[in-house]
Backbone bond lengths (Angstrom), bond angles and torsions (degrees), N, CA, C in turn:
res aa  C-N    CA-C-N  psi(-1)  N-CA   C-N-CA  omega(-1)  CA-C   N-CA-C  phi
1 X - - - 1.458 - - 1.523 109.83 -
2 X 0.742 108.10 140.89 2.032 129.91 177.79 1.286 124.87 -66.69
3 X 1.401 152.11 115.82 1.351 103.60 169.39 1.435 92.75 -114.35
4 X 1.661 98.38 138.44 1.329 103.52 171.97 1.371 123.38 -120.38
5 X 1.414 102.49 55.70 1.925 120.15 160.47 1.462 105.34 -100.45
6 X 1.202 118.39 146.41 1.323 104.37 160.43 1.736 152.02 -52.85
7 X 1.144 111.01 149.80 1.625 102.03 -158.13 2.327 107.20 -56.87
8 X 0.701 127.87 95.04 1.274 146.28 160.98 1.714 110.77 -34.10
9 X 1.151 144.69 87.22 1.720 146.61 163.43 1.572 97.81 -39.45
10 X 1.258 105.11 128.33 1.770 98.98 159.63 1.298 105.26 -104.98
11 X 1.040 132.08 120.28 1.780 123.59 164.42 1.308 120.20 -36.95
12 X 1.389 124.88 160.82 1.281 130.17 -162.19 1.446 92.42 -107.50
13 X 1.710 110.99 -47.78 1.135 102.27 -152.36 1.347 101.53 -143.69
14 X 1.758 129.28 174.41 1.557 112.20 -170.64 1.320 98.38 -89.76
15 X 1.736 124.45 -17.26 1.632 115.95 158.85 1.264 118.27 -92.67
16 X 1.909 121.46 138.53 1.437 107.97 169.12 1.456 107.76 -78.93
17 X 1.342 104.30 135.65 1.266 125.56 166.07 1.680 132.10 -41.35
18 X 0.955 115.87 103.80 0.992 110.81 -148.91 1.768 121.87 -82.08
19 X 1.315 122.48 145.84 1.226 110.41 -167.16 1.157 122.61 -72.21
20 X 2.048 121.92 151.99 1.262 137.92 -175.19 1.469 91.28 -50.41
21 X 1.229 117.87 159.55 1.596 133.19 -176.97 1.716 85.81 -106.69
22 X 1.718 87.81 113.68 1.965 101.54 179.43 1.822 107.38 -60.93
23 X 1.127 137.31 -19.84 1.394 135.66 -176.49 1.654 111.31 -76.18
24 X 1.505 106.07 -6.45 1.476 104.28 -176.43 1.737 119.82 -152.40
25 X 1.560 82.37 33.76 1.625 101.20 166.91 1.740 97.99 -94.93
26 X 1.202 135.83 -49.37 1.734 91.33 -176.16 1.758 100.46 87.06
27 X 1.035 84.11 173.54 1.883 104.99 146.94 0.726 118.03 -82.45
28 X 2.073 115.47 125.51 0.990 130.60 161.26 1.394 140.64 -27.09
29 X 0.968 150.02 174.98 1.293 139.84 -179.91 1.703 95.65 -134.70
30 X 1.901 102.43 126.71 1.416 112.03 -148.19 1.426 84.08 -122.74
31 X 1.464 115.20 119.92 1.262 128.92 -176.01 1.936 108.72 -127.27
32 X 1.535 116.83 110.33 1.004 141.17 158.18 1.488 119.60 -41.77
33 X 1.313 129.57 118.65 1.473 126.73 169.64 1.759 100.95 -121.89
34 X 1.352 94.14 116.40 1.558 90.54 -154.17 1.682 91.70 -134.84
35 X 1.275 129.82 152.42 1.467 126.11 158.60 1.920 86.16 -178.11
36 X 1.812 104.45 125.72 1.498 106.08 -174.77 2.294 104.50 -56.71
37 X 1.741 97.55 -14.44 1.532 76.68 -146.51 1.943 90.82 -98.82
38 X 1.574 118.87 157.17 1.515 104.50 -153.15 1.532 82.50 -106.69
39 X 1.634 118.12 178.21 1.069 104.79 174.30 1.883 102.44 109.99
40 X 1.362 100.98 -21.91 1.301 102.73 -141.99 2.283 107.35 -98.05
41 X 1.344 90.80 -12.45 1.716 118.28 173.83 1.284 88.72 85.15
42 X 1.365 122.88 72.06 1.665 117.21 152.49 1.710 102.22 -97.35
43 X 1.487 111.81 -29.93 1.914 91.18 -174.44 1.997 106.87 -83.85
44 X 1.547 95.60 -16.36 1.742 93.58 -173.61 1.852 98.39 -81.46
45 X 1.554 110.54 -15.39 1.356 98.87 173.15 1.663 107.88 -83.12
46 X 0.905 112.73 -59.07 1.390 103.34 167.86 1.646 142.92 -5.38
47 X 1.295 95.31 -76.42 1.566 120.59 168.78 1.193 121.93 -59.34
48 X 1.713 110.99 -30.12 1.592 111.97 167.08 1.180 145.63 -100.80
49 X 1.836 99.70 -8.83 1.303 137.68 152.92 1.426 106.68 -51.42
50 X 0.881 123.81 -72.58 1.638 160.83 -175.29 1.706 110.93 -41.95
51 X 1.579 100.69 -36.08 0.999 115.57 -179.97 1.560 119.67 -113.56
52 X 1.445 116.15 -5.99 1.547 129.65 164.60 1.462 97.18 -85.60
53 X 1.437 147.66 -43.02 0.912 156.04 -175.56 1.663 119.10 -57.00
54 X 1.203 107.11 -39.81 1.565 135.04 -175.93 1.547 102.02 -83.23
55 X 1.488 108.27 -30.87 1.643 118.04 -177.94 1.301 107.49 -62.59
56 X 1.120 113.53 -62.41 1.543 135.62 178.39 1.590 116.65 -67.80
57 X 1.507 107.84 5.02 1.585 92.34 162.01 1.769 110.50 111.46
58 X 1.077 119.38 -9.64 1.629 135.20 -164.89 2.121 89.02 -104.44
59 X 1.619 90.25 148.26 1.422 101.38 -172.96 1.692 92.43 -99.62
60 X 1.006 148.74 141.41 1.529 166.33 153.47 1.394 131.64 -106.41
61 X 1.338 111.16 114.46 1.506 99.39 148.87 1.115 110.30 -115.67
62 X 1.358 117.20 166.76 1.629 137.37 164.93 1.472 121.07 -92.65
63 X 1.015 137.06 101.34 1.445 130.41 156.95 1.275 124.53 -85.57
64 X 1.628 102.38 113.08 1.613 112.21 -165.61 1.724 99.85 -103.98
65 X 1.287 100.40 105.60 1.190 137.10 160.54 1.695 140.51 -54.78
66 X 1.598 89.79 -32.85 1.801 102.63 -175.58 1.475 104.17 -79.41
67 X 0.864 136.76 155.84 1.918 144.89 -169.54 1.645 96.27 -82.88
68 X 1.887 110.78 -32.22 1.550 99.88 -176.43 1.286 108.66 -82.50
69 X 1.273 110.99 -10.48 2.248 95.33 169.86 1.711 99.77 94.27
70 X 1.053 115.63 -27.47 1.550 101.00 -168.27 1.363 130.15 -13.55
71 X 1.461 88.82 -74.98 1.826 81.27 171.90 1.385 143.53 -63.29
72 X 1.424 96.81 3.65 1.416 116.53 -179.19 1.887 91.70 -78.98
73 X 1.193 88.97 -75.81 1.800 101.91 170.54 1.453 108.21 -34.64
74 X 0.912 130.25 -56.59 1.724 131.97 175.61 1.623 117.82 -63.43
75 X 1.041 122.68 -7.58 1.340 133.78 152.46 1.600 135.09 -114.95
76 X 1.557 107.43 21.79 0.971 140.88 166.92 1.477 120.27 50.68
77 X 1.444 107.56 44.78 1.369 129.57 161.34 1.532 101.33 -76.66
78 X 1.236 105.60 130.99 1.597 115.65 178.84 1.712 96.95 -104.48
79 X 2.247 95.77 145.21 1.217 93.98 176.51 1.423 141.44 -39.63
80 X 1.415 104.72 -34.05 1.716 126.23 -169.33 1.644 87.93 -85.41
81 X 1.086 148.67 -14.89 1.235 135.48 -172.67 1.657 109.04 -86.93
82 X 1.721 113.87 -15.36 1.288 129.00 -175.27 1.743 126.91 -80.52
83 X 1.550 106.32 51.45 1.710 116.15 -171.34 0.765 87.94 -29.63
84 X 1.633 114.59 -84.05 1.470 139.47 -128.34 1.377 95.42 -124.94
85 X 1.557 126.08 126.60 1.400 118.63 -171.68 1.740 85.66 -152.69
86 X 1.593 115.71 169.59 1.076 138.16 -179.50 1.450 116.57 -38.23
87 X 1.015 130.84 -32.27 1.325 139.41 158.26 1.503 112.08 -41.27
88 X 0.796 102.85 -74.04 2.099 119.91 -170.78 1.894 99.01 -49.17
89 X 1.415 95.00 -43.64 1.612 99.99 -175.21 1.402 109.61 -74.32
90 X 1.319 130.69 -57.57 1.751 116.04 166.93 1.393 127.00 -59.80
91 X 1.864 109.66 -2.14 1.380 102.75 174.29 1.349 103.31 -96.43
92 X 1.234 120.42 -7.24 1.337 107.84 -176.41 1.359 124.83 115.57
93 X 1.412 109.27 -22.03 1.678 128.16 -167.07 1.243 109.81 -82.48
94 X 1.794 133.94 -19.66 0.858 145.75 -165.79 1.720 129.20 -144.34
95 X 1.506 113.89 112.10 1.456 93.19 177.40 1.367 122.29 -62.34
96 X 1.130 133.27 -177.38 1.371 144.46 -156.21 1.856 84.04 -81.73
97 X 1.506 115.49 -85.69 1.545 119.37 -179.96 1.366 116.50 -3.52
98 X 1.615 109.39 -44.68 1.678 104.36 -158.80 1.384 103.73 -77.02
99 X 1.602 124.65 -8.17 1.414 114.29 -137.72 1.724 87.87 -119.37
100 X 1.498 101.88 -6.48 2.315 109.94 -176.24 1.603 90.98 -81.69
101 X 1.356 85.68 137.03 1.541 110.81 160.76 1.486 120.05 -137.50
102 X 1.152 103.13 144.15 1.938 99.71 -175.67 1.294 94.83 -78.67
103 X 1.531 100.85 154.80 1.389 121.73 161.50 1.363 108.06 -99.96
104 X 1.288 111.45 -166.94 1.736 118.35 -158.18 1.810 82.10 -115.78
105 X 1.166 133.44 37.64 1.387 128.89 163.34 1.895 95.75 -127.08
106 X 1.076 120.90 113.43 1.684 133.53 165.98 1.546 96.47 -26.82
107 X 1.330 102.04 150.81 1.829 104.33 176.54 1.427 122.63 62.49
108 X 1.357 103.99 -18.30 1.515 98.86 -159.12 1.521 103.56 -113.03
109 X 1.637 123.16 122.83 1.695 135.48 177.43 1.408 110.96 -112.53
110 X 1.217 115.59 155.33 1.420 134.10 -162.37 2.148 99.73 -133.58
111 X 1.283 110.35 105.80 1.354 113.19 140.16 1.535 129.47 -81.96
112 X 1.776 118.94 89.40 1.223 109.95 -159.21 1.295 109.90 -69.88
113 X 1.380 93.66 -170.30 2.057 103.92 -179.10 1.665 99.49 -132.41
114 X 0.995 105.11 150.85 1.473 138.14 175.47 1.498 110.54 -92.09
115 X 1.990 126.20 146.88 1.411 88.91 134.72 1.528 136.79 -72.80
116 X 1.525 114.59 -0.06 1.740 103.99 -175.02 1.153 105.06 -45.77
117 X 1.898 128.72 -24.50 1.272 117.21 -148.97 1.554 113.15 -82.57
118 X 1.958 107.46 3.15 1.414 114.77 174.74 1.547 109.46 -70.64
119 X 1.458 106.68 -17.46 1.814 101.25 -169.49 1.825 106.62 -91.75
120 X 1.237 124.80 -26.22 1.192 130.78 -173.59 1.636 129.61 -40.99
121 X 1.214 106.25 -9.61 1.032 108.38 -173.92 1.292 111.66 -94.23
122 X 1.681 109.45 -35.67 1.754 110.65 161.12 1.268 121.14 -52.28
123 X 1.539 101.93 -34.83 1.633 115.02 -168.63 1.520 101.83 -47.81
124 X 1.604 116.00 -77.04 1.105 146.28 179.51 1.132 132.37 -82.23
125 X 1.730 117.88 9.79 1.835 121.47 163.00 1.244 112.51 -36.48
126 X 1.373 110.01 -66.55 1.749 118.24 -168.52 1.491 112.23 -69.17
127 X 1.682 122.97 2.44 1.651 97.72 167.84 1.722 107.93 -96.90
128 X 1.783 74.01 166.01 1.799 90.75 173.63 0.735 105.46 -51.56
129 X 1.523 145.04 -63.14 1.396 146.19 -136.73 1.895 118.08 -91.83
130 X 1.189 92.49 -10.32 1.482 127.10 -172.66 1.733 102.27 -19.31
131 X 1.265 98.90 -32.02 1.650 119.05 -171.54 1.461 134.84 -66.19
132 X 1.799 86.04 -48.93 1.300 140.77 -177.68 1.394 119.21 -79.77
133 X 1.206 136.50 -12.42 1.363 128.39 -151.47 1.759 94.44 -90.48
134 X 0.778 150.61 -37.47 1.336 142.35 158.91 1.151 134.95 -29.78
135 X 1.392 92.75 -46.21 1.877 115.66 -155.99 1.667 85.42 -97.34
136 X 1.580 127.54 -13.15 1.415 126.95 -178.51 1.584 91.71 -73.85
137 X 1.283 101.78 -75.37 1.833 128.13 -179.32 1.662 98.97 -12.47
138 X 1.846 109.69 -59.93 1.456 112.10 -155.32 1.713 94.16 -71.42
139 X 1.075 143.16 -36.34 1.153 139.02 -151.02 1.557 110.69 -70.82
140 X 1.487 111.69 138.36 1.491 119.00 -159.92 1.304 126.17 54.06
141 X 1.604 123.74 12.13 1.462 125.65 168.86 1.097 123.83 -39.49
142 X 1.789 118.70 -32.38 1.561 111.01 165.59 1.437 121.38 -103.43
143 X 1.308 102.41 29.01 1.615 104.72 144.99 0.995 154.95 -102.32
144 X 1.272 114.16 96.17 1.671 115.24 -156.41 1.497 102.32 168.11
145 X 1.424 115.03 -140.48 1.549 153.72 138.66 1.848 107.42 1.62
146 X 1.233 126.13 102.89 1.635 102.66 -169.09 1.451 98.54 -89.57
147 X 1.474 109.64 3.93 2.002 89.16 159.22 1.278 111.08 -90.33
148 X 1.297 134.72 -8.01 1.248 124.29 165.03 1.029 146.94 -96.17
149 X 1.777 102.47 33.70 1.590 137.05 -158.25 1.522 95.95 -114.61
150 X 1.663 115.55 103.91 1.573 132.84 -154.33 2.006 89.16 -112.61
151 X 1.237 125.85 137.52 1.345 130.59 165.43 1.802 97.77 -93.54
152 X 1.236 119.24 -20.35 1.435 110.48 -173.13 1.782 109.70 -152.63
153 X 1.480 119.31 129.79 1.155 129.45 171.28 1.197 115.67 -106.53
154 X 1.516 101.34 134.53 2.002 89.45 -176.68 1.269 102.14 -130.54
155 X 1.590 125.92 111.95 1.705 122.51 -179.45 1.516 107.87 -90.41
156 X 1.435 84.54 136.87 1.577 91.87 176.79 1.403 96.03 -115.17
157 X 1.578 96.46 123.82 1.415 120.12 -162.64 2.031 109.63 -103.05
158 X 1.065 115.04 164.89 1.797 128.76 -167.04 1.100 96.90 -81.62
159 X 1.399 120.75 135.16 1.755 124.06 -177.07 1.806 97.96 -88.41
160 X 1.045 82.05 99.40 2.072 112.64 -164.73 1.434 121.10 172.97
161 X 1.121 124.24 142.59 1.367 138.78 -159.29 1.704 85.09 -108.19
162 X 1.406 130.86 53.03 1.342 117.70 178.07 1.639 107.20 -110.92
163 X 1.921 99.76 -154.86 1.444 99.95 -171.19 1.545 123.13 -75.38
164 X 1.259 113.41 -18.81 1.336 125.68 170.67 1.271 111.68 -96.07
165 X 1.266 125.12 18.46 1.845 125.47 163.93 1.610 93.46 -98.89
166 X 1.120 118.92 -43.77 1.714 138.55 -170.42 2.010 83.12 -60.66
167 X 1.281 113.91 -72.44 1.450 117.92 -160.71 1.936 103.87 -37.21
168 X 1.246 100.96 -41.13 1.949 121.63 -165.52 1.615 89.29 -59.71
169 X 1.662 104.43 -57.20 1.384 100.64 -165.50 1.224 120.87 -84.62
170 X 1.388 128.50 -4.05 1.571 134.61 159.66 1.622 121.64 -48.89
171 X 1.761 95.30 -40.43 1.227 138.90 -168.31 1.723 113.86 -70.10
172 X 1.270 91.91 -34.38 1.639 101.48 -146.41 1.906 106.12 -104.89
173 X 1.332 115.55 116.80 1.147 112.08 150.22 1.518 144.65 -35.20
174 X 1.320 100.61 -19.58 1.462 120.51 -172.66 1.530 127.86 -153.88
175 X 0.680 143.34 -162.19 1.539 154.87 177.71 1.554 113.02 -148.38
176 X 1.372 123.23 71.00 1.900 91.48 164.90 1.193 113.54 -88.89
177 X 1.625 124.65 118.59 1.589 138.17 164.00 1.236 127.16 -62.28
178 X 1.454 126.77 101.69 1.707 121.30 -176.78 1.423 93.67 -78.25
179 X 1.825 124.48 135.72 1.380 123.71 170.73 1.440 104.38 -130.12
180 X 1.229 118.40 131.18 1.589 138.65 -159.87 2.036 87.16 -82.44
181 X 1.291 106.05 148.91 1.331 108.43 159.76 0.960 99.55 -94.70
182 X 1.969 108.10 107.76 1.360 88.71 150.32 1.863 71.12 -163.03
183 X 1.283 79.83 -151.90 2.403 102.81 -149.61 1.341 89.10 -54.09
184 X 1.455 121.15 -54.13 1.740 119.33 -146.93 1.392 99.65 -118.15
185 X 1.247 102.12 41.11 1.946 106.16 163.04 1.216 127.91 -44.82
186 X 1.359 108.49 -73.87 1.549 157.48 150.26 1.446 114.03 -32.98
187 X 1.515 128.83 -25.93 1.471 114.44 160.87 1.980 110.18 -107.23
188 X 1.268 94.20 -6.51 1.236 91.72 172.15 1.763 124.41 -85.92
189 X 1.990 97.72 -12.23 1.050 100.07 -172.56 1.875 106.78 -87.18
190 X 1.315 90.02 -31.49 1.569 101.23 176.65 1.632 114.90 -62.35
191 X 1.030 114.81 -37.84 1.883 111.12 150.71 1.598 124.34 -21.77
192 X 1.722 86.20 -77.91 1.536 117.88 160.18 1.718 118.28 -14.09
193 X 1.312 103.84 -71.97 1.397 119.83 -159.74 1.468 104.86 -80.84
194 X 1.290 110.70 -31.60 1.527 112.94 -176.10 2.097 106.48 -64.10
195 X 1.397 103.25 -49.10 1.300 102.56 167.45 1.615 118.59 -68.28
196 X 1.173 126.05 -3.19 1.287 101.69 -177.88 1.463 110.53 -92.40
197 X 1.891 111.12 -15.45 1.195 136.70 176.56 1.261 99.43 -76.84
198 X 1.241 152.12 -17.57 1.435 147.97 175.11 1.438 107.13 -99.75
199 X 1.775 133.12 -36.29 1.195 121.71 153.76 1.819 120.39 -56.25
200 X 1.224 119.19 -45.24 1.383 120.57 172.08 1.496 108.99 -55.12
201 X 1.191 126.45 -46.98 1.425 108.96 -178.76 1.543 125.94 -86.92
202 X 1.431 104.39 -13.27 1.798 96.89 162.19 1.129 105.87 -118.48
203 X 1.680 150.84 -2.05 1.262 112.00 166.05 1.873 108.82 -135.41
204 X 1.459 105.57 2.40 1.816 92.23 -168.22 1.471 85.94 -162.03
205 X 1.760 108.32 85.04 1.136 111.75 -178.79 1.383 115.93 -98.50
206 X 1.779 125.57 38.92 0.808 149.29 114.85 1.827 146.82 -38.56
207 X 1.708 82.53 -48.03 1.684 94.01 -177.82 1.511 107.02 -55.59
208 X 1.422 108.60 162.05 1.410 138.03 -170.23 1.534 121.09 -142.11
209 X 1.186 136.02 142.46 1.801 132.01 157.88 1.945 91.56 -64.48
210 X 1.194 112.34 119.42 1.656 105.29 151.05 1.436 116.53 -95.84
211 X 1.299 117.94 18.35 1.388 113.24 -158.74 1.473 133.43 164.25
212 X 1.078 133.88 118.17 1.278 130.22 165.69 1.721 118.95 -119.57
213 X 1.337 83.59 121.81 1.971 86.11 -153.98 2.096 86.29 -104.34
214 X 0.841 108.21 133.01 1.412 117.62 -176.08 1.928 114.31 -98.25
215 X 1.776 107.79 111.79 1.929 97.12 -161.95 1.709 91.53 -114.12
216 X 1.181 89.71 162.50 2.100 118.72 151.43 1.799 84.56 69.32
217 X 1.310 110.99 53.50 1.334 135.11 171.74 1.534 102.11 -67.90
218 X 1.304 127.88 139.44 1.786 121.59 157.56 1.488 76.28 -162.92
219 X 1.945 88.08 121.76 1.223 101.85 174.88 1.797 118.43 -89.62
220 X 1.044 101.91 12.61 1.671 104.03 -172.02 2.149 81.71 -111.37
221 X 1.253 129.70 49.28 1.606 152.20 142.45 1.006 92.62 -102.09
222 X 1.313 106.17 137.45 1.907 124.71 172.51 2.211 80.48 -85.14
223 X 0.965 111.54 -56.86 1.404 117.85 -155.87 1.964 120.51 -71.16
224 X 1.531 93.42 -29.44 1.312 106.60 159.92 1.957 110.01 -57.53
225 X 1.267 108.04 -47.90 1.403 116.30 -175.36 1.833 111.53 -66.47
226 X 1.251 110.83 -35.31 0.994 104.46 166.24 1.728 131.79 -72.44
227 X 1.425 95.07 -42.13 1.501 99.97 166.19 1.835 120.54 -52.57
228 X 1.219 101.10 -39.36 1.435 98.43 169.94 1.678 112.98 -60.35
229 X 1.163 113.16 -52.53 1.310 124.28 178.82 1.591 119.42 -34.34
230 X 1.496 92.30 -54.81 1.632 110.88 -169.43 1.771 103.05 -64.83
231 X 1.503 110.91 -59.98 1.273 126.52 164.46 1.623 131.90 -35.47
232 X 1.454 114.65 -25.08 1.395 125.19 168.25 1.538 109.63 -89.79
233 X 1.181 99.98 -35.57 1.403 110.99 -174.96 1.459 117.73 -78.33
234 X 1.589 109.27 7.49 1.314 111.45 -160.78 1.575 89.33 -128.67
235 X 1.733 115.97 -67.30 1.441 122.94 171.97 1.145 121.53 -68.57
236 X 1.579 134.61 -5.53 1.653 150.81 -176.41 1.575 82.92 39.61
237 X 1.723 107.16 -134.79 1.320 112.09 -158.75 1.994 127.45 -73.90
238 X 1.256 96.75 12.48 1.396 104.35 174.44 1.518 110.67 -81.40
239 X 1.539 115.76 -9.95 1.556 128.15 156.42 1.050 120.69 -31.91
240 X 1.202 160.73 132.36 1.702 127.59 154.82 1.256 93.87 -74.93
241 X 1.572 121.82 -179.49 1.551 127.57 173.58 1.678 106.98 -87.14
242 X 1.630 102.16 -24.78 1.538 97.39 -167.51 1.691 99.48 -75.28
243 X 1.471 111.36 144.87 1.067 110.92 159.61 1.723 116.52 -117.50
244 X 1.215 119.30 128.99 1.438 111.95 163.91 1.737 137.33 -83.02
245 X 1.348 94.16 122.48 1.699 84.13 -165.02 1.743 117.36 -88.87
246 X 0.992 103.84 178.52 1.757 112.42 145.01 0.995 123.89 -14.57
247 X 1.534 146.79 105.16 1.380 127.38 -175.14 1.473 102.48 -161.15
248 X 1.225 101.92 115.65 1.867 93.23 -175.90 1.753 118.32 -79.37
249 X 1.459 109.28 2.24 1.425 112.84 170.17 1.473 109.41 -62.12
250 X 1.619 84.83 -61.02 1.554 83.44 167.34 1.387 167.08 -54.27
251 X 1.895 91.91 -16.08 1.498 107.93 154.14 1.758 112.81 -101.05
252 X 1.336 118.51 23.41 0.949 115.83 161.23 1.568 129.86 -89.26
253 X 1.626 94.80 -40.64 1.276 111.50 -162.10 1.630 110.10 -49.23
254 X 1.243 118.56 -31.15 1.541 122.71 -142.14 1.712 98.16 -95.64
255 X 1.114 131.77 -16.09 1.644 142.03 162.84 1.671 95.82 -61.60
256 X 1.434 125.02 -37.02 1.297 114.93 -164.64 1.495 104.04 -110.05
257 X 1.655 114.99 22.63 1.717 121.00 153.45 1.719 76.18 53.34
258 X 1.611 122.90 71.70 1.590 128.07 130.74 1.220 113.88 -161.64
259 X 1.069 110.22 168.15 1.582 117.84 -177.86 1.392 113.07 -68.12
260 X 1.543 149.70 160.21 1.063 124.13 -178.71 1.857 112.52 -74.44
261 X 1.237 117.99 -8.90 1.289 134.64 -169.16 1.661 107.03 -76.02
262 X 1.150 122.65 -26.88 1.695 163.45 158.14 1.696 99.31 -70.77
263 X 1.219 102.32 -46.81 1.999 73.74 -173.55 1.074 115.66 -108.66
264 X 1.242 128.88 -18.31 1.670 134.10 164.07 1.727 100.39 -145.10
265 X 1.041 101.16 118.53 1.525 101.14 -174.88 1.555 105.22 -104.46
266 X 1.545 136.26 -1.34 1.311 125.48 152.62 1.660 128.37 -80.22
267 X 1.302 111.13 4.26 1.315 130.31 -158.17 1.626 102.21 -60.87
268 X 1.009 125.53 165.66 1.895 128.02 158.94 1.051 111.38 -46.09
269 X 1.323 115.14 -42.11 1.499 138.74 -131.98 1.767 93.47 -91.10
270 X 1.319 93.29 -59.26 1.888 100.62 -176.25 1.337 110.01 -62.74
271 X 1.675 117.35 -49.04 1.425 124.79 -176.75 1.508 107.43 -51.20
272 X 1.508 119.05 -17.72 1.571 112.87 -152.72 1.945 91.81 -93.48
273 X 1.359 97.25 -49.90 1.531 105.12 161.88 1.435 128.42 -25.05
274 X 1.341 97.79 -69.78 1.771 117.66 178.86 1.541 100.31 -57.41
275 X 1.096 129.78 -9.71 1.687 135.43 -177.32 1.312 100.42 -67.46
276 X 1.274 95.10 -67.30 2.021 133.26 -154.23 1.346 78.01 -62.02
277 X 1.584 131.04 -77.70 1.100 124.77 -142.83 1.610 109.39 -64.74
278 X 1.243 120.74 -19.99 1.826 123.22 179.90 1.418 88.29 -89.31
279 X 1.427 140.40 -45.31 1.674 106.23 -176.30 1.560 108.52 -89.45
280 X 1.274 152.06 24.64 1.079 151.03 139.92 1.952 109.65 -58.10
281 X 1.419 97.28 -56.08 1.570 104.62 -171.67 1.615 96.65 -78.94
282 X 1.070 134.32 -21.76 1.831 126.62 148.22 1.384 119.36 -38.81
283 X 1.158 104.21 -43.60 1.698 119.30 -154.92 1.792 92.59 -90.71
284 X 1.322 97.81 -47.21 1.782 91.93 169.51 1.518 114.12 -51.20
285 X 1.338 129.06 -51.27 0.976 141.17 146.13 1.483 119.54 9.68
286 X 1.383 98.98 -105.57 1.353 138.11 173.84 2.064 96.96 -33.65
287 X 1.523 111.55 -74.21 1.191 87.07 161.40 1.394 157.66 -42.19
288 X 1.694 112.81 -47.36 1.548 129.21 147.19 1.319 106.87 -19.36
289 X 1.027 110.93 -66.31 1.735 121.24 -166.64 1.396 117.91 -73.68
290 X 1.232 113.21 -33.74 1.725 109.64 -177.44 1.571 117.09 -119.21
C-alpha cells in the first residue's frame, strides 16, 4: 500500500535539538558504510543512522552511492526530483552542493544516486584521480551556505568491492561495517578488511574500522547467537554493543520513502538506531580525546 499524504516529521524529542555551532564544525567527519556482500542493511543503516544522528542534534548528509538509489527512495526523494545526483558529481559535471537536497527529516540532506552511476567506472577508469573524485567533491563542503554546513557524512556505498567503493574509502575517515547474522559473515568480512588494508596503504593512510554494528539479529536463532559470538570474539571492541534486530517496521518503513525513526519511532527497530547513533558519537569522543 502507498501512502499518498505527505511525508509527516515525528519529533524525536520534546526539545528541538539544537544546532551544531557553524564556527566549529571544521570538516565533517566522513564515515563509509561499506560491506562487498548486499543484503546485508548498509542503505537501511544509513538512512536511520543518518536520521538518529540528526535527532540528537548533529547536521548530516548522505551520499548515496549505489546506482539503485535506495536510499534515495527510502528517504523519499522521487526519481524526477533527482537533477543533479552522484553521478554528475564523480563525473565531474557537477559540484557536490548542486546535487544536496533536504529531506523531510530537519538536519538531514541527501546527495542522490542515479543508475548512470552504474556506468562511471568505464567513464573514468583511465583517470588519475579516478580514486579521488569524492574526497575532491567533499572538500570545502562547509564553505559557503550555513545550511550546508554537515558535522557528519555517511556514504552508502554498492555491495561490491568496486571503483566507487574504493572512491567512499579514499574519502572516508572510517569504515562502519553492517554484518548480517548469518553463516558467511565472517568470510565476507575478512574480504572487507583485507581491502581496506590495501586502500590504507596506497591511498588514505588515515582510514580506520569505526565500527562493526551487527543487523537482522533474532535472538530466539541458535546460529544468529553464535555468529555474534564468533564476531566479538574475533573483532573484540570494534563491535559496537548495539545490536540491531529483526524488525518488520523496519522493512516497512522504506515503501513509505521514511526512515523507520519517521514511521514509528517507538519501534525496536528505531530504539536500536538511537543506540548506535549515541555510541558512535561516544566513540567520536573517545577518539577526540585520546
Amino acid at each position: 500500500m502507498t501512502d499518498t499524504t505527505d511525508p509527516k516529521v515525528v519529533p524525536f524529542a520534546t526539545n528541538e535539538p539544537k544546532p551544531a555551532a557553524k564556527a566549529e564544525l571544521g570538516r565533517p567527519r566522513v564515515l563509509a558504510i561499506a560491506n562487498q556482500k548486499g543484503g546485508v542493511g548498509k542503505t537501511t543503516t544509513a538512512i536511520n543512522l543518518g536520521t538518529a544522528l540528526a535527532a540528537i542534534g548533529e547536521h548530516v548528509l548522505i551520499v548515496d552511492l549505489d546506482p539503485q538509489g535506495n536510499a534515495s527512495t527510502g528517504l523519499g526523494i522521487e526519481r524526477k526530483a533527482r537533477r543533479t545526483s552522484t553521478y554528475d558529481v564523480l563525473s565531474g559535471s557537477a559540484p557536490m552542493r548542486d546535487a544536496i537536497v533536504q529531506t523531510s527529516v530537519p538536519q538531514l540532506f541527501l546527495a542522490p544516486s542515479t543508475m548512470d552511476l552504474s556506468g562511471l567506472e568505464l567513464e573514468i577508469g583511465q583517470s588519475k584521480d579516478r580514486a579521488f573524485r569524492l574526497r575532491t567533491a567533499l572538500n570545502n563542503i562547509n564553505v559557503g551556505e550555513p545550511e550546508f554546513h554537515f558535522t557528519y557524512v555517511l556514504v552508502d556505498c554498492p555491495p561490491s568491492l568496486n571503483l566507487i567503493t574504493v572512491n567512499a574509502m579514499a574519502a572516508a575517515d572510517s569504515i562502519l561495517v553492517p554484518l548480517q547474522c548469518e553463516f558467511f559473515a565472517l568470510e565476507g568480512l575478512s574480504q572487507l578488511l583485507k581491502t581496506v588494508e590495501q586502500v590504507k596503504t596506497t591511498l588514505n593512510p588515515n582510514l580506520s574500522i569505526h565500527g562493526i554494528v551487527l543487523t537482522m539479529y533474532d535472538s530466539r536463532n541458535n546460529l544468529a547467537n553464535q555468529v555474534v559470538a564468533d564476531v566479538r570474539q574475533f573483532m573484540g571492541r570494534k563491535v559496537y554493543d548495539t545490536v540491531i534486530p529483526r524488525n518488520v517496521r523496519i522493512s516497512e518503513a522504506p515503501s513509505y520513502g521514511k526512515p523507520v525513526l519517521v514511521y514509528d519511532l517507538k519501534c525496536v527497530g528505531s530504539e536500536a538506531y538511537l543506540r548506535l547513533a549515541t555510541e558512535i558519537i561516544q566513540r567520536e569522543r573517545e577518539l577526540k580525546a585520546g
